[in-house]
Each structure stands twice: as structure tokens, then as C-alpha cells.
C-alpha positions in Angstrom: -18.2 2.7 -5.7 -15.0 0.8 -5.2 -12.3 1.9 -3.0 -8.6 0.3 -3.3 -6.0 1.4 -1.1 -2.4 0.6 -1.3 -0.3 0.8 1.5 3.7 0.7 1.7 6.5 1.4 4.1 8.0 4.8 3.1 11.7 5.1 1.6 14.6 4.8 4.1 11.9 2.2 6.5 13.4 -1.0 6.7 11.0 -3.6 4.6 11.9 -7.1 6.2 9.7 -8.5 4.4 10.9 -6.9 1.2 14.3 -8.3 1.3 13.2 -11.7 2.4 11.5 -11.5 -0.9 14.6 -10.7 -2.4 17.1 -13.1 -1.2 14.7 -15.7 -1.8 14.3 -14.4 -5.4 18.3 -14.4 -5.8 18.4 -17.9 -4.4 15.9 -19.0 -7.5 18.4 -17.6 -9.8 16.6 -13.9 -10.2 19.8 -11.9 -8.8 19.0 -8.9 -11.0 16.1 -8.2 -9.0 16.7 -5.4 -6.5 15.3 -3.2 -3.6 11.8 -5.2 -3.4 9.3 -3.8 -1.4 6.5 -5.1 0.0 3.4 -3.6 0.5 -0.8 -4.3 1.1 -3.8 -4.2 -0.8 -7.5 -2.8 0.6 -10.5 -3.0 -1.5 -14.1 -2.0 -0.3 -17.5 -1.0 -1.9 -18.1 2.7 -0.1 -21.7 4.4 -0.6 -20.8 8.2 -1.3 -22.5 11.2 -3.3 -20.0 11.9 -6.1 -16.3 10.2 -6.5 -14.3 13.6 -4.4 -16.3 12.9 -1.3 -15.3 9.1 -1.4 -11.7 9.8 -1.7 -12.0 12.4 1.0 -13.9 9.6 2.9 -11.4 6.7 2.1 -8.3 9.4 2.8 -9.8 10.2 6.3 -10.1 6.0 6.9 -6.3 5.1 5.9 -5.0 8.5 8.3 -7.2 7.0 11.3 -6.9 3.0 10.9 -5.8 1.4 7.6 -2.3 3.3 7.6 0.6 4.1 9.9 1.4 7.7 8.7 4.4 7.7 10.5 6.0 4.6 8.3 3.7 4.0 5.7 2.0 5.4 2.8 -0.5 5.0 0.3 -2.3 5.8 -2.8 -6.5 5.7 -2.8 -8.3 4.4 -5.9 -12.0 5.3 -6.5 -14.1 3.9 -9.2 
């Protein structure tokens, strides 16, 4: 199976990176852009029984190591 995880800063963290992106995008003429975030991307092959277990497997992975909980969120694909 495939696992994708995204990860992002939850509302109200600063993202410096986010509005870096966005002045830069205002200084190429895109000023109606607004409140960009940025975030990450994980994808990894995971060996599981049935699809449940690997998102209980990949959930268990980004609350020990691939996320901070405290700042960050994310959302776990599995196909």
C-alpha cells in the first residue's frame, strides 16, 4: 500500500515560510493571493493486512516522528 502524509502548521502558528511565499508572490504581481501556508509532503510503501490497520500504523508514525503535534497537523492517505 501507499501511505501519503501531509503535514502543516496549525491555524494561529506563525508560517514564515508561508508569507515569504506570499510577499514574493505579491512582488510578481499576484497580490490577490492571501494567507499562504506552507506545509510537507510524506509518501511511503507500508506492508499491512487490510487499509484500517495501515492508517492506524501511519497515524502512530506521524504522533511519534513525522509530526510535531504541538504545531503541526496532518491528514494520512492510504491506498
Amino acid at each position: 500500500m501507499r501511505a501519503k502524509v501531509h503535514v502543516f502548521l496549525k491555524p494561529g502558528v506563525l508560517d514564515v515560510q508561508g508569507k515569504a511565499v506570499e510577499s514574493a508572490l505579491h512582488g510578481l504581481g499576484w497580490g490577490h493571493v492571501d494567507s499562504v501556508r506552507v506545509g510537507r509532503t510524506i509518501e511511503f510503501d507500508i506492508k499491512a493486512a487490510d487499509q484500517s490497520t495501515a492508517e492506524a500504523e501511519v497515524k502512530d508514525m506521524c504522533e511519534k516522528l513525522l509530526a510535531n503535534t504541538v504545531i503541526e497537523g496532518y491528514r494520512v492517505e492510504v491506498a
